[in-house]
C-alpha positions in Angstrom: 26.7 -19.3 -46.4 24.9 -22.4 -45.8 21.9 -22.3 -43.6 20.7 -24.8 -41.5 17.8 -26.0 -43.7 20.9 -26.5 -47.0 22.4 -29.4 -44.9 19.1 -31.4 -44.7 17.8 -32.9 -48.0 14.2 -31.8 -49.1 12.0 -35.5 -48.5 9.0 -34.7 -48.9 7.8 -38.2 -48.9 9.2 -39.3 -45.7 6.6 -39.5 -42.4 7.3 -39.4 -39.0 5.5 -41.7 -37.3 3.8 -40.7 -34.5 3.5 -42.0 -30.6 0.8 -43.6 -28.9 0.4 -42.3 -25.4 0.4 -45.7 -23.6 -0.7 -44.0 -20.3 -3.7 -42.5 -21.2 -6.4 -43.4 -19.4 -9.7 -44.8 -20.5 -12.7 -43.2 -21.0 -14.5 -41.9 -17.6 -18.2 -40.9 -17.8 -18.1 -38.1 -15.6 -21.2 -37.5 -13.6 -23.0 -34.6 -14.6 -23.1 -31.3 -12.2 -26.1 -29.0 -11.9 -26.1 -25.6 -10.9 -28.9 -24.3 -9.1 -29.4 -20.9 -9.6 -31.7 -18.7 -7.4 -33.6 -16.4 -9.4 -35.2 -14.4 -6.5 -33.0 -12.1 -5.2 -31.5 -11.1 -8.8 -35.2 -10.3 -10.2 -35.6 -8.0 -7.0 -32.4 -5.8 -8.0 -32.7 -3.2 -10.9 -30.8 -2.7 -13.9 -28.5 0.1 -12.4 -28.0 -2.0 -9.2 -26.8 -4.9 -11.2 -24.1 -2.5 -13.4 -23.1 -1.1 -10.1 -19.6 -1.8 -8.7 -19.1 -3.7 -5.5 -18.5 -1.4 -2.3 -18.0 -4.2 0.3 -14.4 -4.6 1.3 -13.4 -0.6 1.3 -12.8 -0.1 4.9 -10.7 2.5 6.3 -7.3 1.4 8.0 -7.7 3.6 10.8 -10.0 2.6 13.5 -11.8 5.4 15.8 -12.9 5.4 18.7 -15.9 6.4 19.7 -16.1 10.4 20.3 -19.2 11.6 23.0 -18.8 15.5 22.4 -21.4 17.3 20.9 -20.8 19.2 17.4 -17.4 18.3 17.3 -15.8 18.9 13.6 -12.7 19.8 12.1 -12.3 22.9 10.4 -11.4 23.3 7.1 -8.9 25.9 7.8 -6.8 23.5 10.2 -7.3 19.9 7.1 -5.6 23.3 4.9 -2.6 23.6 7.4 -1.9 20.1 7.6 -2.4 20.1 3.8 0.2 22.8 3.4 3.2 20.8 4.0 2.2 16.5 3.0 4.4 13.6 3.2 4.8 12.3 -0.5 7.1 9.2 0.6 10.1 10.6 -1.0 13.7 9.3 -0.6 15.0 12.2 0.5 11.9 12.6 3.0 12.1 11.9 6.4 9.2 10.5 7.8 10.2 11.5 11.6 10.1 15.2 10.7 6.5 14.7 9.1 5.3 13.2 12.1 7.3 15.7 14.3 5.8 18.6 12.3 2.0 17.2 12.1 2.5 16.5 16.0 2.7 20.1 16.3 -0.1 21.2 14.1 -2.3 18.7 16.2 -1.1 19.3 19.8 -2.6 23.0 19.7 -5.8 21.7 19.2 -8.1 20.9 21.9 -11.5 19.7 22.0 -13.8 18.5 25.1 -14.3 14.9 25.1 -11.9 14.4 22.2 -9.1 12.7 22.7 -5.7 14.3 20.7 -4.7 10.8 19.4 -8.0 10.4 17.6 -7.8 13.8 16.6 -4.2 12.7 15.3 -5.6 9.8 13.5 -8.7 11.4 11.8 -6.2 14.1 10.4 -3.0 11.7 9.2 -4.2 10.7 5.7 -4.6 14.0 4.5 -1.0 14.9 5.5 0.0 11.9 2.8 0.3 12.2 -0.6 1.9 10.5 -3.9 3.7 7.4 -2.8 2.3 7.8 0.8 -1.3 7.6 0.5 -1.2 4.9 -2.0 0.5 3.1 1.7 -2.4 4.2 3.6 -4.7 3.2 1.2 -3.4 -0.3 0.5 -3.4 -0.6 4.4 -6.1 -3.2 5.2 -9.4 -2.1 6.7 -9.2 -1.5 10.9 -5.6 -2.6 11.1 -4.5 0.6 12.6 -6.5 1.1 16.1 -4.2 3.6 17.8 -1.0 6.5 17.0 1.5 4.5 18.5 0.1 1.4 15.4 0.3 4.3 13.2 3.5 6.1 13.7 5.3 2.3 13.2 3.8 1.6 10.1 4.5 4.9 9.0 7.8 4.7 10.1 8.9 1.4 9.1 7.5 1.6 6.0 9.2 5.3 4.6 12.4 4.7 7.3 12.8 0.8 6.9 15.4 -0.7 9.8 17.8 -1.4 6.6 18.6 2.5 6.0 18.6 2.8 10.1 21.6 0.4 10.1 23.1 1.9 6.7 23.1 5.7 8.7 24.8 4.1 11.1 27.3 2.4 9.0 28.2 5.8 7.4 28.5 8.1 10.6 30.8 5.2 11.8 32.6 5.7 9.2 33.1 9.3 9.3 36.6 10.4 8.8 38.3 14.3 8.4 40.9 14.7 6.1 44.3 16.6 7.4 43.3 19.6 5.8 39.3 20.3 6.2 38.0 21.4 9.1 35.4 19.5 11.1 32.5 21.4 10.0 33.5 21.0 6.2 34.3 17.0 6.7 31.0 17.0 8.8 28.8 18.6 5.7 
């Protein structure tokens, strides 16, 4: 078997010669830049404040409004029920039955001077976990200001318009064969 390198003889005095790059352009002086660096603020910082990681820019999505009753707070019994059953973004997950569900949980609450939908919105993102709260957590900061914002973006992105019009597409589809009964073709 020959290989490529056989059908070549081995000159080891030939050179290539090599090309000029005509277009090259002529030598430029470039001006020279300077960088003025203030000293000031960085000698005022410590050690530890310098190695620190930044924190600007880590915003919550969800926007609340402004609540005016006195000692309001959530009890940790009521984050544990809407803990008990979270929204992990599944495929087989449906997104309308978590907010269906959670909208129960929430609506037996009541609070003076507390709107439910703010109550709704402080309590969401801990009904979310796995694929869902890495979505609410790549949401950017104050783009959700009320339920209604939240409930699409929820919904849209878990229940997408695409698998709307697929569902669709399958139950107008639906045929019984002669000898199951509707139920069983149904199932």
């Amino acid at each position: 078997m020959r290989t490529r390198n056989s059908n070549f003889p081995n000159n080891s005095n030939v050179t290539i010669p090599r090309r000029r790059n005509r277009g090259r352009a002529p030598n430029i002086v470039e001006p020279e830049l300077r960088t003025i660096v203030e000293v000031a603020p960085m000698a005022e910082r410590t050690m530890e404040e310098l190695l620190c990681a930044p924190t600007e820019g880590y915003g919550e999505a969800i926007v609340l409004s402004e609540i005016n009753a006195d000692h309001f707070e959530i009890k940790t019994n009521l984050l544990q029920l809407v803990q008990a059953n979270p929204f992990h973004g599944y495929e087989r997950e449906n997104p309308h039955a978590h907010i269906n569900s959670f909208k129960r949980i929430t609506s037996t609450l009541r609070f003076r001077d507390v709107p439910n939908d703010v109550i709704k919105l402080m309590m969401f993102p801990y009904s979310l976990e796995g694929a869902a709260k890495v979505w609410y957590e790549k949401e950017p900061p104050n783009s959700i200001l009320t339920w209604e914002d939240l409930v699409t973006k929820f919904v849209n992105q878990f229940f997408p318009p695409s698998k709307t019009t697929h569902l669709k597409n399958e139950i107008s589809r639906f045929t019984q064969k002669f000898e199951e009964t509707f139920s069983e073709a149904w199932e």
